[in-house]
C-alpha positions in Angstrom: 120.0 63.7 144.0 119.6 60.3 143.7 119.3 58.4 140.1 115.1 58.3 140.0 115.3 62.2 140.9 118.1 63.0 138.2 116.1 60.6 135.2 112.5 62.5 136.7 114.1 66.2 136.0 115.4 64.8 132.4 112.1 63.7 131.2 110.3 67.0 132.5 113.5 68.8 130.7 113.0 66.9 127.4 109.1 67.2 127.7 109.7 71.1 128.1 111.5 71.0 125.4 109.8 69.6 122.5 106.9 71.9 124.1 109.0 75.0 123.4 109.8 73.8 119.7 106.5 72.8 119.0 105.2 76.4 120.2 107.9 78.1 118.3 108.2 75.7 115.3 104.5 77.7 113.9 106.1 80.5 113.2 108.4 78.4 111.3 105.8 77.1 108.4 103.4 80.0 108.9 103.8 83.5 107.4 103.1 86.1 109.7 100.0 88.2 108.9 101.5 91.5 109.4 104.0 91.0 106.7 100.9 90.9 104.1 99.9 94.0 102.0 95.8 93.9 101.9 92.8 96.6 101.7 92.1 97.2 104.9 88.8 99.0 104.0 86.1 98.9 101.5 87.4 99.5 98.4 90.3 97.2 96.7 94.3 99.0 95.7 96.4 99.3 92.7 99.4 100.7 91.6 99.9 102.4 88.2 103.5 103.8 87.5 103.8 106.7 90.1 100.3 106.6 90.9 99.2 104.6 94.3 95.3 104.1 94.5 93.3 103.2 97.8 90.1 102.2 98.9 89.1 102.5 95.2 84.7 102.2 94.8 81.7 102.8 92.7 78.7 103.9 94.2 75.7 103.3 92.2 72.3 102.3 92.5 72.5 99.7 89.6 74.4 97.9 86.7 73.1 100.4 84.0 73.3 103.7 86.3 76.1 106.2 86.8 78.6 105.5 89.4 80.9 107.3 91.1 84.6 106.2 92.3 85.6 107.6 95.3 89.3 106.5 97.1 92.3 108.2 97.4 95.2 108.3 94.4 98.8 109.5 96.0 101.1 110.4 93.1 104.8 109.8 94.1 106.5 111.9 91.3 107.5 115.2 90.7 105.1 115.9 88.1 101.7 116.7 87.9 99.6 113.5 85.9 96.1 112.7 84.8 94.9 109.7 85.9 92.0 108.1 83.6 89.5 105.4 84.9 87.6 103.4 82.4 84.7 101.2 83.1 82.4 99.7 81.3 80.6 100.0 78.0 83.3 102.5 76.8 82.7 105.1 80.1 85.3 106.5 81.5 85.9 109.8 84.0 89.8 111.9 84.2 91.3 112.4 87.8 94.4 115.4 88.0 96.5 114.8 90.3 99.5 117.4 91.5 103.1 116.1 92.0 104.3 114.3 95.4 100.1 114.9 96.4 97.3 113.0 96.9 93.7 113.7 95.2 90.5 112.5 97.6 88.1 111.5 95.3 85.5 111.9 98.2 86.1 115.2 98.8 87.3 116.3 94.9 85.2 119.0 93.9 85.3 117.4 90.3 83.3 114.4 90.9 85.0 111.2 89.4 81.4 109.3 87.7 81.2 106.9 85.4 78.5 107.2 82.6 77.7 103.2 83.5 78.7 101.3 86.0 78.6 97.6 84.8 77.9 96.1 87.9 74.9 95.7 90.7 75.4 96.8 94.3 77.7 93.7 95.6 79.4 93.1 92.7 83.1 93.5 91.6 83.7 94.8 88.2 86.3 95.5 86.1 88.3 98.9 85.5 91.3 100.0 83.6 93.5 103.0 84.7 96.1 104.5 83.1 98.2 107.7 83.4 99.6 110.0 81.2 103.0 110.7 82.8 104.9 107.3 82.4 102.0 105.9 80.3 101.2 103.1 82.5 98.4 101.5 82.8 96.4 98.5 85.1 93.5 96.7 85.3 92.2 95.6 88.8 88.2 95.0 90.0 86.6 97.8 92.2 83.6 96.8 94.0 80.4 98.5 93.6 77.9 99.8 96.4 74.5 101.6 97.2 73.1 104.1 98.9 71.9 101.5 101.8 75.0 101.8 103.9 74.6 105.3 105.6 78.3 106.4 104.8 77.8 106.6 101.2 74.3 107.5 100.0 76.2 111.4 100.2 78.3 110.0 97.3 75.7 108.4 94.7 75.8 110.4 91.8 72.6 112.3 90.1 69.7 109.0 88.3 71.5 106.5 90.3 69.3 105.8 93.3 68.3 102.5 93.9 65.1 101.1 91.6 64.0 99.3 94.7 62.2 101.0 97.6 64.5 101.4 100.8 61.4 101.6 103.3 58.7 99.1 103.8 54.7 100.2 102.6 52.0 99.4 104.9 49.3 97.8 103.7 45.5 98.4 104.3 44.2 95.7 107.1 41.3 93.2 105.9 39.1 94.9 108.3 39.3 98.5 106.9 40.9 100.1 109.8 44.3 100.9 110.9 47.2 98.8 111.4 47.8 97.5 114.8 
């Protein structure tokens, strides 16, 4: 190999190089994404002592109606605990929840509502939940949503539906006669 060969293969070496580092050198700065804790669904997450909450909701038609949390609460210890949810304007519902199990509120046959919700469709509002087995307690936002999204008009609880009418009303032509 002569001496413009050898300097040629030391350039495209160097150039290969920095090319590796600069791919590499990313991960370097940047945290990797599946090293994050997040809601991966719907609803937001807490923990309170034992208690782990998920994909914690309201569903309610409005900011003055009833609303009912749904989500999942997994309790960790080996004692059965209450867990109490209080909203707004002084409501508040009481979750039981058997030692090292987990409660659906979907599926609970003792319906977790809140007198008022505090918060439109779309909103985030505030909750505090506490439980009586360490006395712990936490305050997180839950967000709040309707009966529009197909999945959860089963879970709007008794005078909350929506004020506003879901389906359009036709209206009576100039003419008299039926809408084309």
């Amino acid at each position: 190999m002569n001496r413009g060969q050898r300097g040629k293969l030391a350039m495209a070496t160097a150039a290969l190089g920095i090319g590796l580092l600069s791919v590499t050198g990313c991960g370097y700065i940047n945290p990797q994404a599946t090293t994050m804790t997040y809601a991966a669904s719907d609803g937001t997450q807490a923990n309170v002592g034992p208690l782990q909450l998920r994909n914690m909701l309201i569903v309610s038609g409005g900011e003055d109606k009833p609303g009912r949390v749904i989500g999942a609460v997994y309790n960790s210890s080996s004692e059965d605990v209450t867990l109490v949810i209080a909203g707004a304007g002084g409501s508040q519902t009481q979750v039981p929840v058997k030692q090292n199990s987990y409660t659906l509120l979907n599926d609970s046959t003792d319906e977790a509502i809140l007198s008022t919700t505090g918060g439109n469709p779309g909103s985030l509002v505030e909750v505090r939940v506490s439980e009586d087995g360490t006395n712990q307690n936490a305050t997180f936002k839950v967000p709040v949503v309707d009966g529009t999204i197909t999945d959860y008009k089963q879970y709007l609880p008794a005078g909350s539906e929506p004020t506003g009418s879901a389906t359009p009303t036709s209206t009576p032509s100039p003419t008299g006669g039926a809408d084309h």
